[in-house]
C-alpha positions as CSV (number, residue, x, y, z in Angstrom):
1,X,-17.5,16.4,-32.8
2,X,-15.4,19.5,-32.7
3,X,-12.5,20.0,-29.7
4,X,-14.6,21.6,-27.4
5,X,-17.4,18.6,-27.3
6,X,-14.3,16.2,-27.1
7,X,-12.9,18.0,-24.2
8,X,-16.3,18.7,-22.5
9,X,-16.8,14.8,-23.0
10,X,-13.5,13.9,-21.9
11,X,-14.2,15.8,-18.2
12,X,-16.4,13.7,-16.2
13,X,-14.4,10.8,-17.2
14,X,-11.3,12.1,-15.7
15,X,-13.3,13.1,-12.8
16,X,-14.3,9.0,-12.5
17,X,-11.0,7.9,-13.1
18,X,-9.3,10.0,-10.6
19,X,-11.8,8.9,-7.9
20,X,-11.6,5.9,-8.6
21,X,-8.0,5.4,-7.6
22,X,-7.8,8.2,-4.9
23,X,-11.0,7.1,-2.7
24,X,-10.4,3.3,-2.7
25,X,-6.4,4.3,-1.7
26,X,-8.2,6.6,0.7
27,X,-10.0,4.1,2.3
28,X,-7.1,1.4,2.6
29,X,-4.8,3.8,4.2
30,X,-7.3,5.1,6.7
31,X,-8.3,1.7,8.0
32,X,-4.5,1.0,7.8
33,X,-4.3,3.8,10.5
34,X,-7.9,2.9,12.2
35,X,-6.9,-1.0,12.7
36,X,-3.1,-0.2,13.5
37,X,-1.9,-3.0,15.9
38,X,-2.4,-2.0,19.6
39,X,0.1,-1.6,21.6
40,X,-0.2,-3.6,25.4
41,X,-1.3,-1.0,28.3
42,X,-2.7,1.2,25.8
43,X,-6.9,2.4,26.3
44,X,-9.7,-0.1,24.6
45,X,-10.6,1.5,21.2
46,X,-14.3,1.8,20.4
47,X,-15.4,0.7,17.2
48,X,-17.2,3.5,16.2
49,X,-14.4,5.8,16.5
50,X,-11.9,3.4,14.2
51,X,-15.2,3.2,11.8
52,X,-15.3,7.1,11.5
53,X,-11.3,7.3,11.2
54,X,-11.8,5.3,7.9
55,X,-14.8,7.1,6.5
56,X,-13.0,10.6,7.4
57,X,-10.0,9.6,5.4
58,X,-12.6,9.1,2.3
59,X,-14.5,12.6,2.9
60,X,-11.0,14.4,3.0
61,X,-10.0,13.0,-0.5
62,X,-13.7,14.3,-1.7
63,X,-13.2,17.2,-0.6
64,X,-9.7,17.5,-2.2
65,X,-10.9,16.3,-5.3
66,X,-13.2,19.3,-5.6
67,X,-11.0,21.8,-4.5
68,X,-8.4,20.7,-6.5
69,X,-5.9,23.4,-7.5
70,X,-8.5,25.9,-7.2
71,X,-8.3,28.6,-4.1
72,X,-11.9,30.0,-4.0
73,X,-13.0,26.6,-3.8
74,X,-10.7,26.3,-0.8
75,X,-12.0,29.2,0.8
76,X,-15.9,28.3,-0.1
77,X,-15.4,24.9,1.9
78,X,-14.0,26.3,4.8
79,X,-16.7,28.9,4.4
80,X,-19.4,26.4,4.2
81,X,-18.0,24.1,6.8
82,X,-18.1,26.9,9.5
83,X,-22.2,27.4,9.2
84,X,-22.5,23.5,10.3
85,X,-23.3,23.6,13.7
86,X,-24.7,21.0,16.0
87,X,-27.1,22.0,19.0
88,X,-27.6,18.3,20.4
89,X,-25.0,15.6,20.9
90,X,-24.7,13.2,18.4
91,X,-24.5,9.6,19.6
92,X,-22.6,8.1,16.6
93,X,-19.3,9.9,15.1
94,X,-20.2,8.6,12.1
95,X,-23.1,11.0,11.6
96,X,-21.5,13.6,12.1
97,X,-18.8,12.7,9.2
98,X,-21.7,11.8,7.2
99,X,-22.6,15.3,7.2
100,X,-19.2,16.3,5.9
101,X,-19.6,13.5,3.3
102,X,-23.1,15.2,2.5
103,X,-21.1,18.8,2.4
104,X,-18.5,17.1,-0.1
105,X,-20.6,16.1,-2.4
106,X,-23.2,19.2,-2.6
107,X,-19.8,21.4,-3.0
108,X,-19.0,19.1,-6.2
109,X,-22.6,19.3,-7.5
110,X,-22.3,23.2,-6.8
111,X,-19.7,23.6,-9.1
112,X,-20.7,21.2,-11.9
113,X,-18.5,18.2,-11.3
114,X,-21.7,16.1,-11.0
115,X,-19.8,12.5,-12.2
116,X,-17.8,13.2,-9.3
117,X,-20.5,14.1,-6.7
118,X,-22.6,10.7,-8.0
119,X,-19.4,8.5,-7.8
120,X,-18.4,9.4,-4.3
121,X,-22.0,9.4,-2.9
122,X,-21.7,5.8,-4.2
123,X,-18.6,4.9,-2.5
124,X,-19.6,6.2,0.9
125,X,-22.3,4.5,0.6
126,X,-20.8,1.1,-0.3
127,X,-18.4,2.2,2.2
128,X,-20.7,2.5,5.0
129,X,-22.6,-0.2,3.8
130,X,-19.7,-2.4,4.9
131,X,-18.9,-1.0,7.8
132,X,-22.4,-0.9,9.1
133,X,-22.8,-4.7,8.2
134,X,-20.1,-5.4,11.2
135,X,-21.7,-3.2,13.8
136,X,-23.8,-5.0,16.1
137,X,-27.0,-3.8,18.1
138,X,-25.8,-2.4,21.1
139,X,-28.2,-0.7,24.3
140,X,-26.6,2.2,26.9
141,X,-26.5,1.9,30.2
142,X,-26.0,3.7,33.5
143,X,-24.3,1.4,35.6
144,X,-24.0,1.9,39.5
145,X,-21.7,-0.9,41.9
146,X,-21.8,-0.5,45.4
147,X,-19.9,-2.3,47.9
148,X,-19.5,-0.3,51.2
149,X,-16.4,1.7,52.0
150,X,-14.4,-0.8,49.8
151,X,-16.3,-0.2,46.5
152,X,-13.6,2.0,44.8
153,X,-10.8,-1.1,45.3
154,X,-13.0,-3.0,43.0
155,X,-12.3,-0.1,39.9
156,X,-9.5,-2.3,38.5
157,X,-11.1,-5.4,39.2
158,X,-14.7,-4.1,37.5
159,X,-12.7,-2.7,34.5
160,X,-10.8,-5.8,33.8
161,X,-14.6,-7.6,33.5
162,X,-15.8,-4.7,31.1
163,X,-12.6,-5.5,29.3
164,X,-13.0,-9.0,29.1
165,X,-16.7,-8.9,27.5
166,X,-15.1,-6.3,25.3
167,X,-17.4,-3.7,26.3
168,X,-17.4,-0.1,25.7
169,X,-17.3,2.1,29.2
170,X,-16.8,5.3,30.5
171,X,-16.2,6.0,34.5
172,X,-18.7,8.6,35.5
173,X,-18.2,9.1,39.3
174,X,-15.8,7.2,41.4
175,X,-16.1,7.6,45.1
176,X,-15.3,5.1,48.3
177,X,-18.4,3.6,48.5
178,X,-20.1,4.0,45.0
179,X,-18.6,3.3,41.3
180,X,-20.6,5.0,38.5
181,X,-20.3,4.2,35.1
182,X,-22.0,4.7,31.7
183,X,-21.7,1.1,29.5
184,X,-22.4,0.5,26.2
185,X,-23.9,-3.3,26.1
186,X,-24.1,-5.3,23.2
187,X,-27.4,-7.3,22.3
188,X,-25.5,-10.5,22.3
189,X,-24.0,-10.0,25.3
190,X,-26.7,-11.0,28.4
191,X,-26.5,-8.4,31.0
192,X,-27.0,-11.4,34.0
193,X,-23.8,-12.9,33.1
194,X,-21.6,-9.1,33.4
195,X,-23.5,-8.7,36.7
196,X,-22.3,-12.2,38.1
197,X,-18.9,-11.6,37.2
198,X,-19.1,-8.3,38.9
199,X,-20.7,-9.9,41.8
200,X,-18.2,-12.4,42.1
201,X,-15.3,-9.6,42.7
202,X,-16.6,-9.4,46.4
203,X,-15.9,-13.0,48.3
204,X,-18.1,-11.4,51.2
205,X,-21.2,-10.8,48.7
206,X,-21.9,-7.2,49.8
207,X,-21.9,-5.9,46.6
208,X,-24.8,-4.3,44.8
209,X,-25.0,-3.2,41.5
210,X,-28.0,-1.8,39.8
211,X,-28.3,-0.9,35.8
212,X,-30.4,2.0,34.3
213,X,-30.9,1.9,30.5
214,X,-30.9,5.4,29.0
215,X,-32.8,6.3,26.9
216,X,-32.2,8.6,23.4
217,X,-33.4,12.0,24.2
218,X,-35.9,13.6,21.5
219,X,-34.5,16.1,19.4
């Protein structure tokens, strides 16, 4: 074999090897940031969020790996990256980093480093593949609390139930006789037991609360 097959040869495995210490190192470090420890009075952090913090860190080391020292390269990402745009809302951040994962890896195949385009599609793919296998079914709602003209006192007291059940929730509308919010419920968690403790907040037993599933929107 003369120098020029050796070297050929010699390519993809340095492609390998150097993925296979900066993507793993990748991944540790980002879920060192993701699962940082939290700090008391600071906002509930949803797990899809810290779940795309750690896959992001892995897609940014792809993509660095193909750019590598080379400008154009630089330049043809950006390039690329500024045609993706998305015309619905996508419900889980991870998609949307998937799609940069997807970008990563057609760059590399673009510009022949195919042992690194296969390895890192198999990462992310083990890598999501472990993530995934925590997530747990989860359903949407809208939720609505009233409670006469005392319904917004019972924010703080609503929020610390939401908080206890460790569920996910945004405050939609907050007004003196209606609380609106949109809650993220997970299949293990049974929906009559949140509403009791809810409930229970008013000692008089005026409250109402009503729940309205949403539903995903066709694309």
């Amino acid at each position: 074999m003369n120098p020029l097959q050796d070297m050929a040869s010699s390519v993809p495995m340095n492609e390998i090897r150097d993925a296979l210490v900066r993507l793993p190192l990748a991944a540790l470090l980002g879920a060192a940031l993701a699962l940082r420890p939290k700090l008391k009075g600071t906002p509930p952090r949803m797990p899809a969020v810290v779940q795309t913090q750690i896959i992001l860190s892995v897609v940014g080391a792809i993509i660095m790996l193909v750019v590598g020292a080379s400008l154009a390269r630089a330049f043809g990402i950006v390039g690329a990256a500024n045609l993706i745009r998305y015309r619905s809302k996508i419900d889980d951040p991870k998609d949307a980093v998937v799609m940069l994962g997807a970008l990563a890896v057609g760059l590399a195949s673009g510009v022949g480093l195919y042992a690194l385009a296969t390895f890192s599609t198999a990462f992310l793919m083990l890598e999501l593949g472990i993530i995934e296998s925590f997530e747990k079914g989860v359903k949407k709602f809208d939720l609505t609390i009233k409670n006469g003209d005392k319904t917004d006192d019972l924010r703080d007291s609503v929020e610390r139930v939401f908080n206890r059940f460790k569920l996910e929730y945004q405050l939609r509308a907050s007004a003196e006789t209606e609380l609106a919010y949109e809650v993220t419920l997970p299949l293990d968690v049974e929906r009559d037991i949140v509403t009791d403790a809810i409930l229970r907040l008013d000692p008089e037993g005026k409250a109402a609360v009503d729940w309205s599933e949403k539903k995903n929107k066709a694309k």
